[in-house]
C-alpha positions in Angstrom: -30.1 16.9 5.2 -27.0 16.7 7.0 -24.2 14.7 7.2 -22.2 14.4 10.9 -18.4 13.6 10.8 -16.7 14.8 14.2 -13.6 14.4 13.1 -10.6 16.5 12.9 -9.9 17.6 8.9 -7.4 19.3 6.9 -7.9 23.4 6.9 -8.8 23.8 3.4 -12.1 21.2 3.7 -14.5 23.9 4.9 -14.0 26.2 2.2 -13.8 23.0 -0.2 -17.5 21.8 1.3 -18.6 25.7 1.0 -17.1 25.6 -3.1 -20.0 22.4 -3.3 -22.7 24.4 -2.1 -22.8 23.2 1.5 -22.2 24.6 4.8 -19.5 23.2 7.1 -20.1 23.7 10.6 -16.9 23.3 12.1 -15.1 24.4 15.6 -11.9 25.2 16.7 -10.5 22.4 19.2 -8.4 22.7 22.7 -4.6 21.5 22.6 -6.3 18.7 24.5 -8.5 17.8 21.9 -6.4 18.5 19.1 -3.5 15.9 20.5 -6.3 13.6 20.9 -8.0 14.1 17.5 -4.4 13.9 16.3 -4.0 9.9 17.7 -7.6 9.4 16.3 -6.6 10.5 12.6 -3.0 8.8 12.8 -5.0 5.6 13.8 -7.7 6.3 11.1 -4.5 6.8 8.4 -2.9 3.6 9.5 -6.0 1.5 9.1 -6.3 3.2 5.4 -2.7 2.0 4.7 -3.1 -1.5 5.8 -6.1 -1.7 3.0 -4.6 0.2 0.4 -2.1 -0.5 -2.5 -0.1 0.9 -4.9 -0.3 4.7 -5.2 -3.0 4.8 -2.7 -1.4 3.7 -0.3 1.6 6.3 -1.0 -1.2 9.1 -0.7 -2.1 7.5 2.8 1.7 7.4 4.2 1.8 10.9 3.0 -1.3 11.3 5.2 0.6 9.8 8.3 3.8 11.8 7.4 1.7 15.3 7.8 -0.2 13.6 11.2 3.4 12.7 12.3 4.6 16.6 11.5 1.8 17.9 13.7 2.1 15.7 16.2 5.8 16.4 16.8 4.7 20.1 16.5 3.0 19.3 19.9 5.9 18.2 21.1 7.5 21.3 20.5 9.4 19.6 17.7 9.6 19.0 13.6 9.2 16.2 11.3 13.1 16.6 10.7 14.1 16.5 14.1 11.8 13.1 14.0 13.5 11.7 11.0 17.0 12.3 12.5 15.9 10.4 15.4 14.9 7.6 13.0 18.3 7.9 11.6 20.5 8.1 14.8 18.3 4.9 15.6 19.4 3.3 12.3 22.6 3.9 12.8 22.4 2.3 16.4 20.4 -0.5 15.7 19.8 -0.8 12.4 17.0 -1.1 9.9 14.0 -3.4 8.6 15.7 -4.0 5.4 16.5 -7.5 6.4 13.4 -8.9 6.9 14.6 -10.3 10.0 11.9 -11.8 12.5 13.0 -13.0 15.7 11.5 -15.7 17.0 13.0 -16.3 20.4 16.1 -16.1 22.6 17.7 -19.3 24.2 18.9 -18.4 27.9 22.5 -19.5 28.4 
């Protein structure tokens, strides 16, 4: 019996499936694919976070936050160089802490 996944996974999984008895068949992907396998996952972690709570859902921002790292890897950057951007952004125009929704702006 098998059991298809194409999706992109973290490196230790194949030799966690082959520690069950199984056999992983796996590939190495293209840059190309690997940005766009990247996108997928980050997509596939955001939908986990919207339906989890509590200390599940810390595990699945964690997941985003190593997604992010790799992404910005791509990028020819780091996850600190992304965070300082969030922070310079901060500093210019604030944060969410507020709770502020905007609901329109009146044309003078």
């Amino acid at each position: 019996m098998e059991q298809i996944y194409n999706k992109l996974v973290r490196d230790k999984i194949p030799e966690i499936i082959k520690s069950n008895g199984e056999k992983p068949i796996t590939r190495v992907l293209t840059d190309k694919e690997y940005k766009a396998e990247l996108e997928k996952k980050l997509n596939e972690e955001y939908l986990e976070v919207l339906s989890a709570t509590g200390k599940d859902r810390l595990e699945e921002l964690a997941d985003m936050l190593e997604i992010i790292r790799y992404l910005a890897k791509l990028e020819n950057s780091t996850l600190e160089e992304v965070i300082a951007i969030a922070q310079e952004k901060e500093h210019k125009k604030g944060t969410f802490e507020n709770k502020i929704f905007l609901e329109k702006v009146l044309k003078q």
